[in-house]
TIZA-192791 format. One record per residue (C-alpha): residue number from 0; residue in three letters; z, x, y. Coordinates in nm, 2 decimals. Layout:
residues N
- NUM_ALA_Z_X_Y
...
END
This chain:
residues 434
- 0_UNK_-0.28_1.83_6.32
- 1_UNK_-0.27_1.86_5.96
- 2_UNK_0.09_1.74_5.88
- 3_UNK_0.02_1.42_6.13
- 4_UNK_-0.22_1.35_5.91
- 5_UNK_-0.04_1.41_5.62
- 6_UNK_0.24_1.20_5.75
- 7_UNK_-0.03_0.91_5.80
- 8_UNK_-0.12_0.90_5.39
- 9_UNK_-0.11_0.60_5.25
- 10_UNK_0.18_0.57_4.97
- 11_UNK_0.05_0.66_4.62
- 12_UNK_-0.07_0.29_4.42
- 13_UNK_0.16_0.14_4.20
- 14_UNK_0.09_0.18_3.86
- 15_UNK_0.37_0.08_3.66
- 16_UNK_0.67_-0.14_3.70
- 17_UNK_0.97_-0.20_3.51
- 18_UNK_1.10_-0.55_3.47
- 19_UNK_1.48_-0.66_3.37
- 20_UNK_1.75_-0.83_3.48
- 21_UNK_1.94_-0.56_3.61
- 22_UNK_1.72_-0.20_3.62
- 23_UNK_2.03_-0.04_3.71
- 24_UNK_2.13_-0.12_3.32
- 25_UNK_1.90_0.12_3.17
- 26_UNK_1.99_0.47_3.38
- 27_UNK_1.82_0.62_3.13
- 28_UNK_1.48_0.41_3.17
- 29_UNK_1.49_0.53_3.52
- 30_UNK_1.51_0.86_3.52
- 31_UNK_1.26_0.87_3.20
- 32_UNK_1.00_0.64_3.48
- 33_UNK_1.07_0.88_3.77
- 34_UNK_0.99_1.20_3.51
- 35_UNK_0.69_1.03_3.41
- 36_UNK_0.50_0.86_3.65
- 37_UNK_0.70_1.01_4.03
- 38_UNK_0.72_0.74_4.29
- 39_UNK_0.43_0.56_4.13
- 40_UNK_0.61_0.28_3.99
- 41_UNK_0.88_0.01_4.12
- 42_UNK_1.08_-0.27_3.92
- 43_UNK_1.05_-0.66_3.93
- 44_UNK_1.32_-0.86_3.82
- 45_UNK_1.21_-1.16_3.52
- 46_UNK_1.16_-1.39_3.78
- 47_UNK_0.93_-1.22_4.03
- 48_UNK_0.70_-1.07_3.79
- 49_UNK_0.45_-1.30_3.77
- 50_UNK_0.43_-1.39_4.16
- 51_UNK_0.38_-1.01_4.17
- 52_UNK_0.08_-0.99_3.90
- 53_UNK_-0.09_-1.21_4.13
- 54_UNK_-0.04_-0.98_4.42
- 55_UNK_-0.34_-0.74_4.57
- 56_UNK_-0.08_-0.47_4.50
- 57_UNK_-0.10_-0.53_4.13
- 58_UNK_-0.46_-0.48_4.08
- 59_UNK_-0.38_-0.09_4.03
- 60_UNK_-0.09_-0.19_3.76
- 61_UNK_-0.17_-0.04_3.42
- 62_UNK_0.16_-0.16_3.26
- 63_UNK_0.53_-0.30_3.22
- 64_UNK_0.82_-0.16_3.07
- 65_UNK_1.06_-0.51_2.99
- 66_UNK_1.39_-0.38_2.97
- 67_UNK_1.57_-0.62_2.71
- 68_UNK_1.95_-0.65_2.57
- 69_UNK_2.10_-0.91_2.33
- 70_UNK_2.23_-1.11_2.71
- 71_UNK_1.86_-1.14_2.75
- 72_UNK_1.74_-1.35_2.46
- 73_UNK_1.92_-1.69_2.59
- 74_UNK_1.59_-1.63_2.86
- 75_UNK_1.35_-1.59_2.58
- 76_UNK_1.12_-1.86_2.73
- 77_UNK_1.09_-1.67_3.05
- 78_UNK_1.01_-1.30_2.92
- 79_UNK_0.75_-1.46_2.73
- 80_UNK_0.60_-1.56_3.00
- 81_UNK_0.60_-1.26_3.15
- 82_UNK_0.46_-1.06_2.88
- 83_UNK_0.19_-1.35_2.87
- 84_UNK_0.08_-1.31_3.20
- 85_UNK_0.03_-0.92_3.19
- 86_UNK_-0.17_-0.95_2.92
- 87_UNK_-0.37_-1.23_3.06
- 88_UNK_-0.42_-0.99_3.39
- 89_UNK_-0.50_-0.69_3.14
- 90_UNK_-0.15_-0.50_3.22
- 91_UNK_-0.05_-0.34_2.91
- 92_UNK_0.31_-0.43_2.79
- 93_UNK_0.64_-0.18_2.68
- 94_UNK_0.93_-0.39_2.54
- 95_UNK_1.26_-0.11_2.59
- 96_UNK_1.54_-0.28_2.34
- 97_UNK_1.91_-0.24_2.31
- 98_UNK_2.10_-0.47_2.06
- 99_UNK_1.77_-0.74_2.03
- 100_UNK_1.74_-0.90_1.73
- 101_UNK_1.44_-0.82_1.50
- 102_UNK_1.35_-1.19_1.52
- 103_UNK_1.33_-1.13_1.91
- 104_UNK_1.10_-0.85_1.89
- 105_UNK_0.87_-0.94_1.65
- 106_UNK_0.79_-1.26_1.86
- 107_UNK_0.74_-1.05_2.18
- 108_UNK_0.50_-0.83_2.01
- 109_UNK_0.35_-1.12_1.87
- 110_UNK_0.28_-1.22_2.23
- 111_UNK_0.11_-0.96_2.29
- 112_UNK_0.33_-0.64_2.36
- 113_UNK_0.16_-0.33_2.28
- 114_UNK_0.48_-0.06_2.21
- 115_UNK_0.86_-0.09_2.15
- 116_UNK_1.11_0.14_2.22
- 117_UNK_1.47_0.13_2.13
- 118_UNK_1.74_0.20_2.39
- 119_UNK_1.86_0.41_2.41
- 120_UNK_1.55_0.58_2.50
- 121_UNK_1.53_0.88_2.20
- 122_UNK_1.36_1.23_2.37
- 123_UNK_1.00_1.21_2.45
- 124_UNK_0.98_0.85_2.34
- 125_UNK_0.86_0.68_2.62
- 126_UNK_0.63_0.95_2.71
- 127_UNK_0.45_0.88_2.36
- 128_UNK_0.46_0.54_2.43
- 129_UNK_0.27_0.57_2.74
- 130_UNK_0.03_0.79_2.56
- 131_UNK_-0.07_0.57_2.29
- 132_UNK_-0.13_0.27_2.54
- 133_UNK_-0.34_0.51_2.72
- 134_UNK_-0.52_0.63_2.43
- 135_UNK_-0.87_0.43_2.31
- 136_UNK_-0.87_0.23_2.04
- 137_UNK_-0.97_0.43_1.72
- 138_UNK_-1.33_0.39_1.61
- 139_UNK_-1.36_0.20_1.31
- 140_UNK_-1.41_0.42_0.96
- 141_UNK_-1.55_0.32_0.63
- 142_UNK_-1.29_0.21_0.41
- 143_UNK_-1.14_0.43_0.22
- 144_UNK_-1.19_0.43_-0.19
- 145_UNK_-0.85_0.28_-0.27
- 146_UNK_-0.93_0.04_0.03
- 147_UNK_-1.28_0.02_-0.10
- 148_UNK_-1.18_-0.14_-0.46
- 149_UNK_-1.03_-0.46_-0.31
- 150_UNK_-1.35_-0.63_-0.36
- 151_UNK_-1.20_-0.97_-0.56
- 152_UNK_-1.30_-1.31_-0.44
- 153_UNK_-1.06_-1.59_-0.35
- 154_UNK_-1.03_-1.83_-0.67
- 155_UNK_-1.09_-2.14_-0.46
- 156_UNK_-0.74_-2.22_-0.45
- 157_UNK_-0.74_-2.38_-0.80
- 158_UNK_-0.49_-2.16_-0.99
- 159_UNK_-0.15_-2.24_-0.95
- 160_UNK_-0.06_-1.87_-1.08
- 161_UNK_0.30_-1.79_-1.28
- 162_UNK_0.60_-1.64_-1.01
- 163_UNK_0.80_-1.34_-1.17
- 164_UNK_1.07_-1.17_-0.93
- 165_UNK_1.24_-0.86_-1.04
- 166_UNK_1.59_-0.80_-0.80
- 167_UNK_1.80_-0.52_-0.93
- 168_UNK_2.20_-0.56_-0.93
- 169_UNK_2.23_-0.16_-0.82
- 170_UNK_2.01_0.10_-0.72
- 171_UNK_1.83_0.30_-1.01
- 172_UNK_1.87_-0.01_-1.27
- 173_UNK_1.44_0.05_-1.30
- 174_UNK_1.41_-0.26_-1.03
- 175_UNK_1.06_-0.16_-0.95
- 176_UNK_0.97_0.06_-1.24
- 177_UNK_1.00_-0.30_-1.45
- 178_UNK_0.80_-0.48_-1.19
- 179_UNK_0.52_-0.18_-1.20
- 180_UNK_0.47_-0.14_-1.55
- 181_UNK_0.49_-0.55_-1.63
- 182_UNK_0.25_-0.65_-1.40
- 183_UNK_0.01_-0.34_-1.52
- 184_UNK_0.09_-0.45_-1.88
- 185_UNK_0.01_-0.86_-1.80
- 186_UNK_-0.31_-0.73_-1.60
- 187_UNK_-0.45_-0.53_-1.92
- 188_UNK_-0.40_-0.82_-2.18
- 189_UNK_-0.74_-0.89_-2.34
- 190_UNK_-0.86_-1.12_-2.53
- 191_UNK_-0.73_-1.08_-2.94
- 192_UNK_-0.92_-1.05_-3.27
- 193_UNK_-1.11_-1.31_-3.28
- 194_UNK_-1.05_-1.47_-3.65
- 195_UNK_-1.38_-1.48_-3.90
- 196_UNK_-1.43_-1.66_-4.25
- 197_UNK_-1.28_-1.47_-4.56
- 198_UNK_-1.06_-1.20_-4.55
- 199_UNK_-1.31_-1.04_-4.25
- 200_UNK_-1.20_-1.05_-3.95
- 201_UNK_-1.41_-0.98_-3.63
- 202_UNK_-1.29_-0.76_-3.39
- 203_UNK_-1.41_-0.92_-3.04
- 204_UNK_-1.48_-0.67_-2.78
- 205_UNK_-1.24_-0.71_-2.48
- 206_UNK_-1.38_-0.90_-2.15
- 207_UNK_-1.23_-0.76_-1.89
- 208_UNK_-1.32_-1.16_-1.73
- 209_UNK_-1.09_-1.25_-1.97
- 210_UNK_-0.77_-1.05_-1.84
- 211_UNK_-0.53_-1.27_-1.63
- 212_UNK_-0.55_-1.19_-1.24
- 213_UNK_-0.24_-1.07_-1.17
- 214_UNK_-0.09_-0.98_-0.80
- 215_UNK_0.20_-0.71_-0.72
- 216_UNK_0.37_-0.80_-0.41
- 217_UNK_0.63_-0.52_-0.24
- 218_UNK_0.90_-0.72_-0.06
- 219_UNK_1.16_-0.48_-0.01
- 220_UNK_1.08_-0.40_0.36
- 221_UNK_1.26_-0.11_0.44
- 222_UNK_1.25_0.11_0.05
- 223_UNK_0.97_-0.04_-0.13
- 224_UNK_0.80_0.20_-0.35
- 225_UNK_0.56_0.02_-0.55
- 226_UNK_0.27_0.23_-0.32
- 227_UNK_0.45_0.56_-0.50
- 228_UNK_0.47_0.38_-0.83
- 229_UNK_0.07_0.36_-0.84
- 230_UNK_0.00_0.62_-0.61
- 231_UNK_-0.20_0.34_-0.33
- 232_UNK_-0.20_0.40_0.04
- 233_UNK_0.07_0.22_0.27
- 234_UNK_-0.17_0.02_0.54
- 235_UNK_-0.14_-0.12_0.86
- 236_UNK_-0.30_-0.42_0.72
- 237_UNK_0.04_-0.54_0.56
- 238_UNK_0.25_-0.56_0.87
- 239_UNK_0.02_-0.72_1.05
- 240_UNK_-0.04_-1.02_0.76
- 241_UNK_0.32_-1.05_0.76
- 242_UNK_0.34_-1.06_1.14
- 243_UNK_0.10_-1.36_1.11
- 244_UNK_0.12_-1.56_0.81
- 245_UNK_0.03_-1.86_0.99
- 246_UNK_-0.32_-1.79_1.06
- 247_UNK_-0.30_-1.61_0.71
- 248_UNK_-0.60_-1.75_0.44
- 249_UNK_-0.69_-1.64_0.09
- 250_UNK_-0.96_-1.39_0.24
- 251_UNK_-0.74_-1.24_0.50
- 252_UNK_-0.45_-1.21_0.24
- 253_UNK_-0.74_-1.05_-0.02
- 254_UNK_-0.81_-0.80_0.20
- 255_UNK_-0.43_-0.68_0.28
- 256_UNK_-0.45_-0.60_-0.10
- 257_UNK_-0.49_-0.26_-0.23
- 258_UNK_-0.64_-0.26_-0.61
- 259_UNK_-0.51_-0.03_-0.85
- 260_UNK_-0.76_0.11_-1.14
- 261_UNK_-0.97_-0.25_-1.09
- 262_UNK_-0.67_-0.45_-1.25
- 263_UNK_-0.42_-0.53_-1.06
- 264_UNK_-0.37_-0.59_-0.72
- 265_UNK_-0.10_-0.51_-0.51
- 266_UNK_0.10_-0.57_-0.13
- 267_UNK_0.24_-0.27_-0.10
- 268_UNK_0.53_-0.21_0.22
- 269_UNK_0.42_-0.17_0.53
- 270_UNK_0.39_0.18_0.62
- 271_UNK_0.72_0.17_0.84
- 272_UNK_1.06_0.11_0.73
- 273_UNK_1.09_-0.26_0.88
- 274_UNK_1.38_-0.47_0.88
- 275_UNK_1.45_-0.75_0.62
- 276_UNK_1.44_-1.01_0.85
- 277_UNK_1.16_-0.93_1.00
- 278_UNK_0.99_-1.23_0.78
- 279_UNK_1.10_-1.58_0.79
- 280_UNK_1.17_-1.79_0.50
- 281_UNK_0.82_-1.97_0.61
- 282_UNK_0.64_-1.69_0.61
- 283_UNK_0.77_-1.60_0.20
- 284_UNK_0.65_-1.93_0.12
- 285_UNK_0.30_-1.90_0.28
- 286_UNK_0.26_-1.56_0.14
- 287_UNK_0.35_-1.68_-0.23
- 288_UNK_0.15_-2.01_-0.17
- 289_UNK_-0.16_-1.84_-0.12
- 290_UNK_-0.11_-1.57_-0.39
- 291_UNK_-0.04_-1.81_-0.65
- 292_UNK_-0.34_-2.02_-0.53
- 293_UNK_-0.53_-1.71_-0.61
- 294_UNK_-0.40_-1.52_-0.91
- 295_UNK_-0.29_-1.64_-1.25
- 296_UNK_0.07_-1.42_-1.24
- 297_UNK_0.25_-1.28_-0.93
- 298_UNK_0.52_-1.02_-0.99
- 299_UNK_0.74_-1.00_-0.68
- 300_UNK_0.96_-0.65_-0.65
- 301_UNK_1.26_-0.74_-0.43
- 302_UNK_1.50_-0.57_-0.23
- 303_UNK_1.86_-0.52_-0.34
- 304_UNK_1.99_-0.66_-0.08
- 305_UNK_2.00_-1.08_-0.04
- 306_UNK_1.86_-1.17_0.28
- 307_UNK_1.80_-1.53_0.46
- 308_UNK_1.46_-1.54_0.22
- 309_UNK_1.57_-1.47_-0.12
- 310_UNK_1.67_-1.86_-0.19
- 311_UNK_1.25_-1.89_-0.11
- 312_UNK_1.16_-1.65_-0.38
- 313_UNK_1.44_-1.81_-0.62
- 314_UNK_1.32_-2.13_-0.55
- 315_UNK_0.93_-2.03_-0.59
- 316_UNK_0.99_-1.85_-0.90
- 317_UNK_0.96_-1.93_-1.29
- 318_UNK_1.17_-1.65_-1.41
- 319_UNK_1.39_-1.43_-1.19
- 320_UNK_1.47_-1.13_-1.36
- 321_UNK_1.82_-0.93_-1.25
- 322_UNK_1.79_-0.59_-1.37
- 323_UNK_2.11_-0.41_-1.44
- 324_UNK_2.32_-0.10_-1.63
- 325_UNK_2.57_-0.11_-1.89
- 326_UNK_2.84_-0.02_-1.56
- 327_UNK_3.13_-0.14_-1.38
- 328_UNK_2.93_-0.17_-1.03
- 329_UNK_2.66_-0.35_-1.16
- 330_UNK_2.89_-0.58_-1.37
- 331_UNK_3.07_-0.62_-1.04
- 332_UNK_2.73_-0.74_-0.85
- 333_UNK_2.61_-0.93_-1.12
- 334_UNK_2.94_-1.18_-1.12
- 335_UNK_2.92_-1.20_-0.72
- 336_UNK_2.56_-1.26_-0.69
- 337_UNK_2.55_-1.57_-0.94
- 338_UNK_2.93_-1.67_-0.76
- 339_UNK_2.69_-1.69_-0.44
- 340_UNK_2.42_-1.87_-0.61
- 341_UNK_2.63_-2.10_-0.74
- 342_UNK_2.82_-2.20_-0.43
- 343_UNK_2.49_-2.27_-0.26
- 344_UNK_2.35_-2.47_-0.57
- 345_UNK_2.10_-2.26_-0.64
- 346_UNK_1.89_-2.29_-0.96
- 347_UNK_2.09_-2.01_-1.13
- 348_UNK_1.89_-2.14_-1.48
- 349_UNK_1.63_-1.94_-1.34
- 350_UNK_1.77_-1.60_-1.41
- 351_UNK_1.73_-1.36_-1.68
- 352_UNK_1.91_-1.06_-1.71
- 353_UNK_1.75_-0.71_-1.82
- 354_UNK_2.00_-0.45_-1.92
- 355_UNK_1.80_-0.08_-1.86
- 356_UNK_1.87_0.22_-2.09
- 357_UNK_2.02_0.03_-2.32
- 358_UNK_2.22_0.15_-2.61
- 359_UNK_2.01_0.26_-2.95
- 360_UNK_2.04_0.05_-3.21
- 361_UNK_2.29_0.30_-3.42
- 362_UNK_2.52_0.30_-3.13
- 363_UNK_2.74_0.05_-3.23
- 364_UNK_3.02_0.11_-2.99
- 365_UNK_2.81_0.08_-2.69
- 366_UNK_2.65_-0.22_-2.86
- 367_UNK_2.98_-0.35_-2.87
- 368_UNK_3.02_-0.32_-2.49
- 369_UNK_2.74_-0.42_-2.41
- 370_UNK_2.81_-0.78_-2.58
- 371_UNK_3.16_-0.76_-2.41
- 372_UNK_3.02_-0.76_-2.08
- 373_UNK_2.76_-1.04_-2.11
- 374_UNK_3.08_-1.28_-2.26
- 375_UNK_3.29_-1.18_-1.94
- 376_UNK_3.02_-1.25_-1.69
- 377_UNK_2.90_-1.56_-1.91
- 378_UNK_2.53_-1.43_-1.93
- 379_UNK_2.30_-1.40_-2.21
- 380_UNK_2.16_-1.02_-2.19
- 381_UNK_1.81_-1.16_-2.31
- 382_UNK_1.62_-0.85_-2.26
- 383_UNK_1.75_-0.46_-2.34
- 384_UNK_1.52_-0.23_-2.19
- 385_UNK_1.56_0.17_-2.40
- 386_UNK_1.58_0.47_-2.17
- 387_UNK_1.28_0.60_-2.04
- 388_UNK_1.37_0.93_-1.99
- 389_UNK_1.18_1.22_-1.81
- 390_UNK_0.87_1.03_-1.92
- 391_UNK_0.97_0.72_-1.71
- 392_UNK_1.04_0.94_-1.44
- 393_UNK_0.72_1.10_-1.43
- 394_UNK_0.51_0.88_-1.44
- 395_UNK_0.66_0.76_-1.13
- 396_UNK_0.58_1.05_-1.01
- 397_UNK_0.27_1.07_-1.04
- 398_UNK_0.19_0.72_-0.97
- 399_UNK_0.10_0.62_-1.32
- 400_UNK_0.21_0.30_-1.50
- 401_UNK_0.38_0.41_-1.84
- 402_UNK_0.07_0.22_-2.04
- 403_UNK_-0.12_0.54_-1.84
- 404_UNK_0.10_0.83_-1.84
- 405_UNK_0.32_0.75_-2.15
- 406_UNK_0.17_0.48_-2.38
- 407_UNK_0.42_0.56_-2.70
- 408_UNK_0.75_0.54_-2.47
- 409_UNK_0.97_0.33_-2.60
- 410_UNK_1.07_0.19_-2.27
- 411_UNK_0.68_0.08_-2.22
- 412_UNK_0.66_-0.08_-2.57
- 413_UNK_0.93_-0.32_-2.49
- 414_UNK_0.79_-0.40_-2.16
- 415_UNK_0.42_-0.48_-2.33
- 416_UNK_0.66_-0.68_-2.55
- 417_UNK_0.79_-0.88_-2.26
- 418_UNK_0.47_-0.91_-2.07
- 419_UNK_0.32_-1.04_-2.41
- 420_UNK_0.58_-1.31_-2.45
- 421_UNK_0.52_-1.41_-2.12
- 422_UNK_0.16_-1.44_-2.14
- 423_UNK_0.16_-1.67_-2.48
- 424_UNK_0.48_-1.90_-2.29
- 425_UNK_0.23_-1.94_-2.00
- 426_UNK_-0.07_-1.98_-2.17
- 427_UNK_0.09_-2.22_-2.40
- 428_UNK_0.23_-2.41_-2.10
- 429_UNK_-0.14_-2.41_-1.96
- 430_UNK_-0.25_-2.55_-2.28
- 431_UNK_-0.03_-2.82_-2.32
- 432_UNK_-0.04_-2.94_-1.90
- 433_UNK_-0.41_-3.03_-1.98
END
């Protein structure tokens, strides 16, 4: 009597389904499904999916798994339908990707797709995926104090701040130790002596009100390390500006921003290594748009490598500083990245070049060199940045710009040097524009 009945059960509900072209593509999706969930799941092909949501059956259907490969995205229009729908019908969506573009999956999780997984599928990794859908959303915490300091208003949109971007020819030319340590030194210029009559003069206290808002934004994706530099916490907040720039204002780009010791404030990287293209050329341009509208100078710290976006940043910027070393492979970059430039009529005018640990002044023979390589690249070296050494290092380390850790390094004098110039050449600019 007991197996009859047994025999007479009703088939477990449905609770997951994969969809895909082909199902029999992904062996591997399969037997991670069949591991996870039993017979409690089935698979709908692109087309049937959403008839099926519709369905009494898929009232029990907690979630999707789309099964994607780089044959798939010519039906782009169609999966995101699909992952509309679900989400619509409150069916949480798994994107499983072999070969997709980055472009691809960032506008299916802009849709509305909860997890990706790469295919294919790495140990245990749909399991956590399941998990984490599964999971509640976290409860919401006070801010932390680094989090806590971003407290500065939008400027109403009436500065039309300075752009500085610091791309470096080679790894370990000091790409983002010169973009740290100038935007720290811009943010700390105060006001000077103000002059009295006679031979007195009258040493004005400094205003911090009268320091020069200055915003640090981390653009290299994948290595940035300004968040190291300064010792600042990598947020989810970054990643999902950049995901969205098109909803993006001044407060919502405020509040992505980390402050560091009430001076400056930075975009640091997202907290996972992203791809470059990731961010469109339209989304570079909103995100400088808005930080110009609200801070008087912008330092950009870029990635190495050139990407579909790096015309954006050329274009948007006043200077564009190339740092390099006094060495064959950064000679070698140097000539092929203004070659590039140039054959896409870039403004090359815009670049200046920073040669880091540069020779001392009694080394004539590397003096010498150094002269020799600027006449057979055609460059003017305009800025010659001394050695750091340990100190530079450091500091890094302990996420402290040099003004901070190492005020009498040479290497930071020259770059208070620098940020000075460029303050009186703005300010001057500023000046004469009214």
């Amino acid at each position: 009597m007991s197996s009859a009945v047994a025999l007479q059960q009703e088939p477990a509900p449905i609770v997951a389904c994969t969809v895909s072209r082909d199902v029999q593509n992904f062996d591997l999706l399969i037997e991670d499904m069949e591991a996870e969930l039993g017979e409690a799941w089935g698979d709908l092909s692109i087309g049937d999916a959403i008839a099926f949501f519709n369905q009494p059956d898929a009232k029990s259907l907690e979630f999707i798994a789309i099964a994607l490969d780089e044959e798939d995205e010519a039906d782009f229009g169609d999966i995101a339908a699909v992952i509309k729908a679900a989400c619509e019908k409150g069916i949480k969506v798994i994107v499983i990707a072999e070969e997709v573009s980055p472009m691809t999956l960032h506008q299916l999780l802009k849709l509305g797709a909860q997890e990706f997984v790469p295919y294919p599928l790495p140990d245990g990794a749909l399991h956590d995926a399941i998990e984490r859908i599964h999971s509640p959303a976290p409860e919401p915490q006070a801010p932390s104090l680094a989090e806590a300091q971003t407290t500065l208003k939008p400027a109403g949109g009436d500065l039309d701040g300075t752009v500085l971007a610091v791309h470096g020819m080679a790894g370990g030319t000091g790409t983002t130790t010169l973009a740290v340590n100038l935007a720290w030194e811009l943010a700390s210029i105060t006001s000077t002596p103000e002059p009295a009559r006679g031979f007195l003069k009258k040493a004005r206290k400094p205003d911090p009100k009268d320091a020069p808002r200055v915003c640090l934004l981390d653009f290299d994706l994948q290595n940035g390390s300004v968040s190291t530099y300064l010792d600042l916490p990598r947020r989810e907040a970054v990643y999902e500006l950049l995901s969205d720039t098109e909803s993006m204002d001044s407060e919502a780009f405020l509040q992505a921003l980390l402050t560091y010791n009430e001076k400056l404030h930075v975009l640091t990287a997202p907290a996972d290594m992203l791809p470059l293209d990731l961010i469109t050329p339209e989304d570079i341009d909103r995100v400088i748009a808005v930080a110009r509208a609200n801070f008087d100078f912008v330092i950009i710290d870029m990635p190495k490598t050139v990407v579909m976006w790096t015309e954006n940043v050329l274009t948007a910027a006043h200077v564009y500083f190339t740092t390099l070393e006094l060495d064959m492979r950064c000679a070698q970059n140097t000539l092929r990245f203004i070659r590039a430039l140039k054959a896409e009529e870039l403004p090359v005018s815009k670049l200046r070049h920073v040669l880091n640990r540069a020779p001392k002044f009694t080394d004539m023979s590397a003096k010498a060199r150094v002269k020799k390589m600027a006449e057979s690249l055609d460059i003017n070296i305009e800025v010659q940045l001394p050695d750091g050494l340990r100190q530079a290092a450091q500091a890094g380390d302990h996420g402290l710009p040099l003004a901070e850790g190492a005020a009498k390094n040479p290497l930071r004098r020259e770059i208070q040097k620098l940020a000075q110039s460029i303050y009186e050449v703005a300010q001057s600019a500023s000046e004469a524009s009214k």
